[in-house]
N, C-alpha and C positions, 0 to 999 in steps of 0.2 A: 608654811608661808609661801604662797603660789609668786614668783618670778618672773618677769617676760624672759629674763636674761641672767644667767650666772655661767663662770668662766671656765672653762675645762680646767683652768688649772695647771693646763700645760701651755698657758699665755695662747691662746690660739694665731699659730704661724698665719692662720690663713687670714687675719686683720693687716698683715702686711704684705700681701700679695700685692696691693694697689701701689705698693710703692714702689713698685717693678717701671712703673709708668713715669712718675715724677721724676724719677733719679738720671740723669743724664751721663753717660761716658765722658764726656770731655762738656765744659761751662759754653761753649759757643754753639752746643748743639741747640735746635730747635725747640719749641715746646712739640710736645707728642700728646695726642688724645691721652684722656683718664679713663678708666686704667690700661695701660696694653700687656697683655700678656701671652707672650708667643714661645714656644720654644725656642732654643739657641738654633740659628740657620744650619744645613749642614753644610760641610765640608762639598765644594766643589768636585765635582764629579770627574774623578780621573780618565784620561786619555785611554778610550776600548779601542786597538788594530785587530781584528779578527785576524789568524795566522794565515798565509799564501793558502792555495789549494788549486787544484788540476781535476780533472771531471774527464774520465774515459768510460768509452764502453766496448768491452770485449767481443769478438766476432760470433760469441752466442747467444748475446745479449745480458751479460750479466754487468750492469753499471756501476763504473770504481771511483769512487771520489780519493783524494791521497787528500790531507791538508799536513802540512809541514811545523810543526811544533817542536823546536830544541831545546827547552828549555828542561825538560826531564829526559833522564835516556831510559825512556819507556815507548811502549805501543801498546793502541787499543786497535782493538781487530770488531769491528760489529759488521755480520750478516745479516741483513734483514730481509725476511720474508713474507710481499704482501699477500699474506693470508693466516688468518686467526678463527675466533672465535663465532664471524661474522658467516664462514665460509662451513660450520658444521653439517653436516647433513644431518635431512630433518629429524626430529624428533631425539637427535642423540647430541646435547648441547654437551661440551666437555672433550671432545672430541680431538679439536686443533692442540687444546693445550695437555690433552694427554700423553698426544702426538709428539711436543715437545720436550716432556717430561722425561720422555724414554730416550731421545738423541742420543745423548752423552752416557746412557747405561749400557755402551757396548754395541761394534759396528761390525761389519764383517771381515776386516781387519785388526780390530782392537776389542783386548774385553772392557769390562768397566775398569777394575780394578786396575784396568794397565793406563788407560785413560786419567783416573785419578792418581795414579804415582806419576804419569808423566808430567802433568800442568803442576805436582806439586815440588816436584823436584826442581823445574826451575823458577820456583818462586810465583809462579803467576797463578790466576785466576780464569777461569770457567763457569760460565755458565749457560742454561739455555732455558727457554720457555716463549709463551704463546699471549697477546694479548687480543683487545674485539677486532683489530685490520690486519693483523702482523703477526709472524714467528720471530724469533731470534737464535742467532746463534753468537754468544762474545767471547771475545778473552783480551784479557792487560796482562803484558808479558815484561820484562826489558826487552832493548834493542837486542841484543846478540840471538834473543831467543825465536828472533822474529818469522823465521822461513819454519821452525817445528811447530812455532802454535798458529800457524796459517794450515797447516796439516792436520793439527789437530782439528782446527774450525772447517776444514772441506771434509775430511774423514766423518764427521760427527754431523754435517749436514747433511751428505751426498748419503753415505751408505749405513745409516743405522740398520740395528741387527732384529729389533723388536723383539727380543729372546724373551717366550712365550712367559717363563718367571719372572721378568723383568716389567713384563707390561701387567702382571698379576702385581707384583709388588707393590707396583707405583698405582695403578687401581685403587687398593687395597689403603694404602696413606691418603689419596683423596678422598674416600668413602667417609675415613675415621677425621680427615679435618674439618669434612663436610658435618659430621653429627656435633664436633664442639662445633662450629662457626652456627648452627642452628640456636645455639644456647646463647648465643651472642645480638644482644638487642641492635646494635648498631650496626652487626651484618644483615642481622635479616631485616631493618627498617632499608639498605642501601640497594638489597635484589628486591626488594619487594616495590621499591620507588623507581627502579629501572625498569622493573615488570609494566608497571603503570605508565609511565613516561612511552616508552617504546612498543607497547604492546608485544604482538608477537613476531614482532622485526628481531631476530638475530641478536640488536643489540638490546633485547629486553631481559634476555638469559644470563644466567652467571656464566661468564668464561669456563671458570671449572667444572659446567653446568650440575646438574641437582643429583644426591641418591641415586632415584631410580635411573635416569638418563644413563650417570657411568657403571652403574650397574649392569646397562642391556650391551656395553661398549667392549670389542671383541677386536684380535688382535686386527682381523682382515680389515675394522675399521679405519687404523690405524696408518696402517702399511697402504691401504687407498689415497689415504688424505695425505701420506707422501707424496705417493705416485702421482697425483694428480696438482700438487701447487706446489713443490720443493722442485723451483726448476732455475737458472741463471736468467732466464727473461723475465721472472717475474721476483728479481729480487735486488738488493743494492747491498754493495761492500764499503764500507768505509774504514779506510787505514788513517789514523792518525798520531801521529808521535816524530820521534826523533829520525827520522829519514829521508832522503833526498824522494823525488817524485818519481824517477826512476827506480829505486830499491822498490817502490810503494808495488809501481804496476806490472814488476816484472815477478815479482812474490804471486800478484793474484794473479796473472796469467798460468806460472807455475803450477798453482794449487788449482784453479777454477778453470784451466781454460779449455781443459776436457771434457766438462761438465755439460753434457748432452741441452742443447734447449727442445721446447715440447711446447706442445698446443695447452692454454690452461684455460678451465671451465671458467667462463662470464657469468660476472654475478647474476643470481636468480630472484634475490629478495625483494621485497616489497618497499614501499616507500613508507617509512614511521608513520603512524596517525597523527592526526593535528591534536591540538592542545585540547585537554576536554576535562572538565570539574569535575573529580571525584576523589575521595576521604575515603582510605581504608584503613581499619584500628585493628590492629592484630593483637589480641589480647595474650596477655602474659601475666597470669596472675599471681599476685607476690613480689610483681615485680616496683621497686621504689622510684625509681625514674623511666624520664620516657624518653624516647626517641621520635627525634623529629624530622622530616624530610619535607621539605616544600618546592616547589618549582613546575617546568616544563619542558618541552624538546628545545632545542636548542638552534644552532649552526653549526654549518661545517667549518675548519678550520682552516680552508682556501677561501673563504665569503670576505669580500673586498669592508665588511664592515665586521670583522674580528676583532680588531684591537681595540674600537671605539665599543663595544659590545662589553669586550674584556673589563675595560677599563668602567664601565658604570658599574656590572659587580665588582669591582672591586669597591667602587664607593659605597654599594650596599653592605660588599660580607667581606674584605679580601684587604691583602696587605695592605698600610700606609691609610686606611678611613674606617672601614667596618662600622656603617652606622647600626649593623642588629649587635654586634657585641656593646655598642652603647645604651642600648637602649634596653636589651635584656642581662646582659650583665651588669655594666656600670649605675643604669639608673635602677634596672627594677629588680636585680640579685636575683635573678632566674635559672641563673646558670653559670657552670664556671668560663663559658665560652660560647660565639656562635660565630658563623660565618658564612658563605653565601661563595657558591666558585662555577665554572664554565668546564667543562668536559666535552672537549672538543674529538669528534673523528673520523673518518670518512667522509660518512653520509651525510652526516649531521652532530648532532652532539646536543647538551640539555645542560638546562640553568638550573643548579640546585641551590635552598639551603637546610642549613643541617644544625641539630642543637639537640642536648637534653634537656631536661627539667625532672623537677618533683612531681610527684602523678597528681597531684593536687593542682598544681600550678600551669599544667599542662594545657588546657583550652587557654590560658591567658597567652601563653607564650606563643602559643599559633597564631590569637589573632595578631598578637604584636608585629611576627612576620608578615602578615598576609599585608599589615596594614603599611607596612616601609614597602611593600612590593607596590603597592598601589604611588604610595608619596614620589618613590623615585620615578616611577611615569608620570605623573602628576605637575610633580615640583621642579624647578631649573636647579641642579645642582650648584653648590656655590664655590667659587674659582679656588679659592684654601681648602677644600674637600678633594678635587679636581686635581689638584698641585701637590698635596699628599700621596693620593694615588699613583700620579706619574713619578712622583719623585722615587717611591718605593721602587716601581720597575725600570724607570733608568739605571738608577743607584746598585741595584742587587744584579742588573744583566752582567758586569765582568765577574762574579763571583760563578755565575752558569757556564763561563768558557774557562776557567784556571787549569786543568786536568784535560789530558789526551781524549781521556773516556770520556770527561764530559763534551769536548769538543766533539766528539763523534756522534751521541746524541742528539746534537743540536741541528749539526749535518744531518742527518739521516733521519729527523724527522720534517724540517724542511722538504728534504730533497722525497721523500714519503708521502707528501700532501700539497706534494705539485706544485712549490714554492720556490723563488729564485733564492740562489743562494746570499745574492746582492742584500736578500733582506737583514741579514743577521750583521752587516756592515752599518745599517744605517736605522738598525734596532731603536736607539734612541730621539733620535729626529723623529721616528715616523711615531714615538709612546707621546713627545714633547710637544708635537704637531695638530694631536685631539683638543679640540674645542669645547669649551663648555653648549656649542649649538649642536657639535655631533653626540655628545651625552643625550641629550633629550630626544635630540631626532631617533637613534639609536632606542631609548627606550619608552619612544613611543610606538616603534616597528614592534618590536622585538618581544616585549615584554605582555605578559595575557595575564592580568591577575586575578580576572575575574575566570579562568579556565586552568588553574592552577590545579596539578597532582599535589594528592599531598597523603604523607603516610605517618602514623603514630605507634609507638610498639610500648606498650607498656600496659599494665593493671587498669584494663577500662573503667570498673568499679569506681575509680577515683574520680574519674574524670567526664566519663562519657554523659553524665544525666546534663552537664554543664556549657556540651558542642550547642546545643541548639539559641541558648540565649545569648550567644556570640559568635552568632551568626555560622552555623554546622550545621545547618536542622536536616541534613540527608548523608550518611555515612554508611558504611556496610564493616560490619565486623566481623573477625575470622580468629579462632584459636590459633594460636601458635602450633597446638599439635598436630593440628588439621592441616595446616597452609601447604599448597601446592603449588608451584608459578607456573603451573602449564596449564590449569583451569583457569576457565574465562573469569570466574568469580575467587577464584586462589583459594577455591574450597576442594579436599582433595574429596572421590567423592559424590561431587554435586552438593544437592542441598544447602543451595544458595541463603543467607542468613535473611530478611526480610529488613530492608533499609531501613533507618528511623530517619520515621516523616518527619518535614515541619519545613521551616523558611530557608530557601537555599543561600541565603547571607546577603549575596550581592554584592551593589559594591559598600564599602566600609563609612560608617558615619566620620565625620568629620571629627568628631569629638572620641577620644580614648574608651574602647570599652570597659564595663564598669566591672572592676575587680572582685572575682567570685570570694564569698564573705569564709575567714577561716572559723575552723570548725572551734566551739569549745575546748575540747584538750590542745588543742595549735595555739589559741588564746592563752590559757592557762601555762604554758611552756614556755611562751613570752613574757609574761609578765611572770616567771621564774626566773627569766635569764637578766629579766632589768630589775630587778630587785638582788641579784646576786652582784651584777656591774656596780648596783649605788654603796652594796657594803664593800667590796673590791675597794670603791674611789674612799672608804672611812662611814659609811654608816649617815642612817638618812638626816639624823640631829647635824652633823658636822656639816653636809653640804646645806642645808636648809638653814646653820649659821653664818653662811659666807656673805657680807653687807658690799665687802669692797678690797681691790687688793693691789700692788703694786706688783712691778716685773721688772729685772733686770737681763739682758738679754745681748747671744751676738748670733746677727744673722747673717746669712749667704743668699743672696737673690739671684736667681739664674735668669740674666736677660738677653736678649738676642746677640747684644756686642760682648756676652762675657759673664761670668759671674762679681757679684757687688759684694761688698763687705760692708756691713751696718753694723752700729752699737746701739740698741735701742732700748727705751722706756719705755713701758707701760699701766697704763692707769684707768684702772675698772672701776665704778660704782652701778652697782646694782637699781634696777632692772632693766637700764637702757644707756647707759654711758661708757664710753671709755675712749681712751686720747692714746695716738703712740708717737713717741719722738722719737725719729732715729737721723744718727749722724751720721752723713757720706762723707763722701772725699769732695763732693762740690758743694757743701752747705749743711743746712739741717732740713729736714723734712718732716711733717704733722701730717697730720689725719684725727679727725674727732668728727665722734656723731654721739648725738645726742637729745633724746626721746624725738627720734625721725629727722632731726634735722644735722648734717655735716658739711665741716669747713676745712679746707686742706692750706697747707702753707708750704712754701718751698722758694729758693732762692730772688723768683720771678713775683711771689710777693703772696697777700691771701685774698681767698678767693673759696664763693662756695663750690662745696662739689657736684660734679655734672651728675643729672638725675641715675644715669648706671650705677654711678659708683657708690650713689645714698642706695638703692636699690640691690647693690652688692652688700653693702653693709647692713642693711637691716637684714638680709636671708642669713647673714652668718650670725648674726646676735640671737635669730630666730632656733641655729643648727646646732648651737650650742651643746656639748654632750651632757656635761651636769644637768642645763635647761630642760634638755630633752628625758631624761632620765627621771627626773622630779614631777613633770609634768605627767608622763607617761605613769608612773604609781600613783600619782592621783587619778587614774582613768580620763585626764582629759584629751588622750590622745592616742590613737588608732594603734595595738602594736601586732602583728604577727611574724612568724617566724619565717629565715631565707635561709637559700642554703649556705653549708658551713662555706668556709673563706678560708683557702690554704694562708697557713702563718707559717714563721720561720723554722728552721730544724722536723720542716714533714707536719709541725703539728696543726691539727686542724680547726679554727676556731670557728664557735659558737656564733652565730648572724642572728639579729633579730631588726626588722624591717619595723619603722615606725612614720606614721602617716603628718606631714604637718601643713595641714593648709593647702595654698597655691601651689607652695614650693613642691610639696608630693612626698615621694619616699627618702627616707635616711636611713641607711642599711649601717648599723653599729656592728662590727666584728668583736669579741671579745674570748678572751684566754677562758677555756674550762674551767682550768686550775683555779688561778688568782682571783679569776672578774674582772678583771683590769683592760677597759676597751683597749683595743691593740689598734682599729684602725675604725675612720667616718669615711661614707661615702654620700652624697650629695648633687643635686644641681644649684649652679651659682648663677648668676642673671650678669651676663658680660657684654660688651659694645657689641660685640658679632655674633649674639645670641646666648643662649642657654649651652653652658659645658659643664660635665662633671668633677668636680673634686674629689679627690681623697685623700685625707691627713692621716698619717701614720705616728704614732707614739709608744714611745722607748724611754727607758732608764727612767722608770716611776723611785721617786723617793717618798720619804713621809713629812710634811709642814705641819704641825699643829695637828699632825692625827688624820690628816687630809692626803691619800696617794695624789702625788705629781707627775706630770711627764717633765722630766728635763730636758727631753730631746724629742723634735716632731719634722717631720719632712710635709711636705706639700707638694703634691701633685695634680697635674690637671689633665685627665683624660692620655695619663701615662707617663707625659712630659715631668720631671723638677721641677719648680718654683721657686720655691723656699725651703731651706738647711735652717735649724735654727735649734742654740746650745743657751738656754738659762742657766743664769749666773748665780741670781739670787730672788725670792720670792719672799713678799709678807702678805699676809692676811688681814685682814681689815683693819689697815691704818686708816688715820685721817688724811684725807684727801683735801685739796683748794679745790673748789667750786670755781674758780675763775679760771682754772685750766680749761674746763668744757666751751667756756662764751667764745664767739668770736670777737676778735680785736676791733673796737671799735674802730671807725672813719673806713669801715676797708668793703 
C-alpha cells in the first residue's frame, strides 16, 4: 500500500523543532519569527591579559624576549633558528632537518646519553628539530632547573658533535619512515600538492626531503649547514615562565653571550610560481579511498590582509563554519570529514583543501570542492556564517596562551614573521573587526578557482574515465611506484604519461553536477541494506499496516534563552496528517498540517503557518524513515550506498543514501547487527536557508511487533534541538478528524 507518509515510530522529534520558535521564556516577551532555531548563545568571552614581557638584544645579536608568567613554577626555553628547510642546498632537500635531528645526539662536551639522563633527571623535556623557515632548539624545565637547561639548550645548539654513527643512525630512521610515509595516501597526496603548489621553490620539497635526496646527504653536509646559519644574529630566544626579567636576561647572556655572531648567506631562492590549472592522479591501485587536495599559493603571514584571508577559509573549510564538511559530509555522506586551512610562511604560503572519499565517489567530491571555491568568491558570505567563524577564533585564542610553552610559541612566531608583539594583546578586536565587505574583497583578491592545483591519490580505475564529464577533461597520471617530486612531470625516469584530452572544465555551471550513476552491485547492496532496515523496524506486512497512531511524550527544547521542558501529544494519520500538542510553562502550543495545509496555535491565538514552516513540515512528512524505506523497496526511489557512519562503542554502521525529489539526499545510518536505523541525515528548508538535520534514535522497544525508538535527539548542523523521552505509544487508534481543521472564525 504505497504512503506519502508513515511515522518512524519513534514520534519524530524533529515535528517539534518549530516549537522552539512559538514558545516564549517569560509571557511578556515579543512574538519571534516561525520557526527560529538557533543554538544556545555562548558564554561571554572571558577577559585575555597577555603576560608582561621585556624584548632585549644581546651585543652579538642574539634577540631575548623574557615574558613573565607565575602562575606555574615552570620554564619554557625555545631557540629558534631562522633557517630550515627553505635554506637546503640544492638538490639535497632534508638537509636542515637532518641537521637538527642530530643536535641533541651528542655535542663536544656531552654525549647523548649524558644529554638524555640529564633533561630526564630533572624532570623536563627536550627537544629539537627543523621546519620550511626555522631550526629549533626547546626545553620546559621547573624553575630551579632553569640556569642547567639553558646549558643544556646552548650546549646542544652551539656545539653539536655530528658523531659520524650518529648522523648514520638518524639517516637511516629517515630512510625507513620515508618508505612507510610513501605507503601512506594522505602523505604522498600532501608532498605531491606542495610539489604542485610551489613548484621547485624550496618550499615544494618535503622538509625531511625524498629517498634519494637523504641518501646522497653526508656528514660534511651537515656540519656546513651549521656553520653557515646556527649563529646569534640570525636567531631569537624566548624565556617564558616563572621569573623575574632579570633572572630571564641574565641566564641568556650567561649561556649565549659568547656565542660568536657571523655573516649569514642571503636567501638565494626563487619567487613561487603563480597559480596555474593542473590535476595530477597518482594511482594507487587497490586502493578504496582517495585522497584529495585542492587549492593554490597562498600569502605570507606578515600580508596586512592575513586575518581577513584567514578568516574566509575558515568559512570554507575551518573552525566554527566549514561549508565543504557540509555539504560533502553532512548533505552528500562523502566523507567522514573535510576541511579547507591557510599555511602560512615566509615567503608566501598556500590555500588548501583536503578530504577523502570512496574511489567511486571521487570526481563527485572534487567537483563539490571546486564548486564552494568558486561560490565563496562569488557569493557575499552571510553575517551567522561570518560570526561563527570569528567567534571560534576569539573564543579558542586564551586556550593558545594557558602554558609557558605555549606562550613562547606564540612569542616567537610573531616576533619570527616580523610582527609586533602588540598584536597578540589585541588578537581579538583585530578577528571581531573583519567585515563581511573584507570576506569578499579578500576572496576576490586572493582566491583563483579557475587556476586551482589539485591532486588525487587513489585507484584511478574507479574514478578517472568520470574527470572529464565533470568537468577534468585534461589531467596527467603517475604510478605511485614511479612518483618522483623532483621531475618536472613526478615521473621518476621521464616518460611523461600522455595527458587525457578533453574540456578543461572552466568555470562551474550554476546548477550541481549531475551524480555519476552507481554501479549494479552498489545498487543491489542498497536495496540489501533497506530491506534489512524494514525487517530490523518488524517486517514489511507490519509497517505497510500502520493507518494511524497516537504518542505520548516529554521533550527538552534547547533554545537560545535555555532549554524548555514540554509534555507533548501526538497524533498521526496516514498519509499526510498529524497534530502535536505540547504543554509549556506559558500555555499550550499546536502545530497541524494537513494534506499541505498547516495551522499553528499558541497563547497569542490561531493563525496559519508562515509558508517555511508548511515548507519545513512537508520535507519531514516527506523524510520519514519508515516512508522512506517502503518507498525505496518498491523501487520508487533512487538508493545507493554512502560511507559507513562511526556509531557508538567504535562500531561502524551501515549508510545507504536515498534520493527524494527537490529535497535531494537522506543518508539512513543503520546497525549491521539489528537493522535498526541508528541515525537520518537530511536538509530541512528553514527562514535563513536550507540546514542540515540529524535525528538520532536509541532505546528501540517492540509495540505490536513494530521496533520503536523511545528516545531520539535532534540536531542541526551539530547544535541540539530536541531531547525527547516517549512515554507511551498505540498504533492505529481511532483518531477525531476535527483535531486536524482549523478553529473556525480564526
Amino acid at each position: 500500500m504505497a504512503r506519502g507518509f508513515v511515522p518512524t515510530l519513534a514520534l519524530r522529534a524533529s515535528v517539534l523543532i518549530a516549537l522552539l520558535a512559538a514558545v516564549r521564556p517569560d509571557a511578556a516577551a515579543q512574538t519571534r519569527d516561525w520557526p527560529s532555531e538557533r543554538a544556545p548563545k555562548p558564554l561571554a568571552a572571558p577577559q585575555v591579559k597577555f603576560p608582561p614581557y621585556e624584548i632585549r638584544t644581546l651585543p652579538n645579536g642574539l634577540k631575548v624576549v623574557a615574558v613573565l608568567h607565575h602562575e606555574q613554577p615552570a620554564v619554557s626555553i625555545r631557540l629558534l633558528v631562522a633557517a630550515g628547510a627553505a635554506q637546503d642546498p640544492p638538490g639535497k632537500p632534508g638537509v636542515a632537518s637532518l641537521t637538527a635531528a642530530v643536535l641533541d645526539q651528542g655535542t663536544t662536551t656531552r654525549r647523548a646519553e649524558q644529554i638524555a639522563g640529564t633533561i630526564d633527571t630533572i624532570g623536563g623535556a627536550l627537544d629539537t628539530g627543523a621546519g620550511s623557515d626555522l631550526s629549533f632548539v626547546n626545553a620546559v624545565v621547573m624553575k630551579d632547573s632553569f640556569k642547567l637547561a639553558m646549558s643544556l639548550v646552548s650546549d646542544v645548539a652551539r656545539r653539536p658533535a655530528f658523531a659520524p654513527e650518529e648522523v648514520e643512525r638518524q639517516q637511516q630512521q629517515v630512510l625507513s619512515g620515508l618508505k612507510v610515509s610513501y605507503d601512506d595516501p594522505d602523505y604522498v597526496a600532501s608532498v605531491v600538492f606542495d610539489r604542485l603548489v610551489y613548484g621547485f621553490h624550496p618550499y615544494g620539497m618535503p622538509n625531511n626531503g625524498t629517498a634519494e635526496s637523504v641518501s646522497r646527504i653526508s656528514r660534511n653536509d651537515l656540519v656546513a649547514f651549521h656553520q653557515a646559519f646556527y649563529a646569534p644574529n640570525n636567531a631569537i630566544l624566548a624565556i617564558v615562565g616563572d621569573l623575574t626579567a632579570g633572572e630571564a636576561f641574565a641566564g641568556a647572556e650567561e649561556a649565549f653571550g659568547d656565542w660568536a655572531r657571523k655573516e649569514v648567506p642571503a636567501p638565494t631562492s626563487t619567487n613561487p610560481p603563480e597559480p596555474t590549472r593542473r590535476l595530477i592522479v597518482i594511482d594507487k591501485p587497490g586502493a578504496v579511498q582517495t585522497e584529495i587536495r585542492v587549492g593554490h599559493i597562498g600569502i605570507p603571514r606578515k600580508h596586512a590582509d592575513f586575518m581577513a584571508l584567514d578568516l574566509a577559509i575558515k568559512v570554507l573549510g575551518g573552525e566554527g563554519s566549514n561549508r565543504l564538511h557540509r555539504v560533502l559530509r553532512s548533505e552528500r555522506g562523502l566523507t567522514y570529514g573535510a576541511s579547507a586551512d591557510m599555511e602560512t610562511l615566509k615567503q608566501t604560503g598556500e590555500i588548501v583543501a583536503d578530504t577523502d572519499t570512496r574511489s567511486e565517489t571521487s570526481g563527485e567530491a572534487l567537483r563539490l570542492i571546486v564548486d564552494e571555491f568558486w561560490r565563496l568568491q562569488r557569493e557575499r558570505v552571510g553575517q551567522e556564517e561570518l560570526a561563527d567563524a570569528k567567534a571560534y577564533l576569539a573564543g579558542s585564542f586564551p586556550l593558545t596562551i594557558e602554558t609557558p610553552d605555549a606562550i613562547a610559541m606564540k612569542v616567537l612566531n610573531v616576533l619570527f614573521y616580523g610582527l609586533d608583539l602588540s598584536e597578540l594583546q589585541t588578537y581579538r578586536e583585530r578577528v571581531n573587526a573583519v567585515a563581511v565587505d573584507d570576506i569578499q574583497r579578500v576572496a576576490r583578491t586572493y582566491l583563483k578557482p579557475d587556476r586551482l592545483s589539485i591532486v588525487l591519490v587513489g585507484d584511478s580505475s574507479a574514478f578517472a574515465s568520470e574527470l572529464r564529464g565533470l568537468g577534468f577533461g585534461t589531467y596527467e597520471q603517475v604510478p605511485v611506484d614511479q612518483l618522483d617530486l623532483s621531475a618536472a612531470d613526478f615521473r621518476r625516469g621521464g616518460g611523461r604519461a600522455k595527458p587525457a584530452s578533453g574540456a578543461e572544465g572552466g568555470t562551474p555551471a550554476s546548477t550541481p553536477p549531475a551524480v555519476p550513476a552507481p554501479s549494479a552491485a552498489e545498487v543491489a547492496e542498497a536495496r540489501a541494506l533497506i530491506h534489512k532496515a524494514i525487517e530490523g523496524k518488524g517486517g514489511l506486512q507490519k509497517l505497510q499496516a500502520i493507518r494511524a497512531l497516537t504518542a505520548r511524550a516529554s521533550t527538552t527544547m534547547h533554545t537560545p534563552n535555555g532549554p524548555l521542558q514540554a509534555s507533548t501529544m501526538t497524533y498521526i494519520e496516514y498519509p499526510d496528517r498529524f497534530r502535536v500538542d505540547a504543554t509549556v510553562a506559558v500555555g499550550e502550543i499546536v502545530q497541524t498540517y494537513a494534506a499541505g495545509q498547516a495551522w499553528v496555535k499558541d497563547p497569542e491565538g490561531v493563525r496559519d503557518a508562515p509558508d517555511e514552516m508548511k515548507e519545513s513540515f512537508r520535507r519531514r512528512v516527506k523524510c520519514d524513515v519508515i516512508a522512506l524505506l517502503l518507498a525505496a523497496s518498491r523501487g520508487e526511489l533512487a538508493v545507493r550506498l554512502a560511507p559507513d557512519v562511526p556509531g557508538g562503542g567504535g562500531k561502524a554502521l551501515k549508510a545507504v543514501e536515498i534520493t527524494v525529489g527537490e529535497i535531494g539526499p537522506v543518508v539512513l545510518a543503520i546497525d549491521p547487527d539489528s537493522g535498526l536505523v541508528v541515525k537520518e541525515t537530511y536538509r530541512s528548508r528553514e527562514p535563513d536557508g536550507e540546514r542540515i538535520l540529524e535525528e538520532e534514535f536509541s532505546d528501540y522497544r517492540s509495540v505490536d511487533g513494530v521496533q520503536v525508538a523511545f528516545k531520539a535527539v535532534v540536531r542541526r548542523e551539530g547544535a541540539t534541538l530536541v531531547d525527547r523521552v516517549v512515554s507511551e505509544i498505540k498504533l492505529n487508534p481511532a483518531i477525531d478528524q476535527t483535531l486536524f481543521k482549523k478553529p473556525s472564525g480564526h
